[in-house]
N, C-alpha and C positions, 0 to 999 in steps of 0.2 A: 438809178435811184435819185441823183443828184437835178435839184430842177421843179421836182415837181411839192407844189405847197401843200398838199392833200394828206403825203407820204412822211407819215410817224414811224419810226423803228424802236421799238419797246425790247431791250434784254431781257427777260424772264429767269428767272430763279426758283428759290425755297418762296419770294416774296408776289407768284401771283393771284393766289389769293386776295392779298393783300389792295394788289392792282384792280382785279376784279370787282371785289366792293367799291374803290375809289373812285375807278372809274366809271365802269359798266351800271352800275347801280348809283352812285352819288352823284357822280355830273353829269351823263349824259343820258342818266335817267331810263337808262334800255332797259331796264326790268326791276320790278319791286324787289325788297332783301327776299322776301319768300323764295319766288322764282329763281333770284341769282345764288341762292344758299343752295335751293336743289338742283342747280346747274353746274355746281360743285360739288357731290354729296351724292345723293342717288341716281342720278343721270349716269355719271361713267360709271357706277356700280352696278347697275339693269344692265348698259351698254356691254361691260364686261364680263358679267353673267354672275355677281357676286351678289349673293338672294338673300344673305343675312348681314350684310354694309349698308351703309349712303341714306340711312333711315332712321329717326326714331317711332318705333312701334312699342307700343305698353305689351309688355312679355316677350319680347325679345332680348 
């Protein structure tokens, strides 16, 4: 690990969310808030098979 400039080590917690916006979405711009909210949110909810989570649907 030791060496190379490229290589970031991020400890993750309760706070990656928090990471995810900060980073993924605000500074390097990888995806709009829409996209990285549903890449936290109904993505691993589909992923997991969880059909009434990760959505806001009017009548659910």
């Amino acid at each position: 690990m030791i060496g190379h400039a490229a290589l970031r080590l991020y400890v993750m917690d309760a706070g990656w969310a928090t990471f995810v916006l900060s980073q993924w979405i605000r500074e390097q711009q990888l995806f709009s808030m829409g996209e990285g909210m549903r890449r936290m949110t109904s993505e691993p909810a589909r992923v997991l098979g969880l059909t009434d989570r990760g959505s806001l649907v009017p009548g659910k």
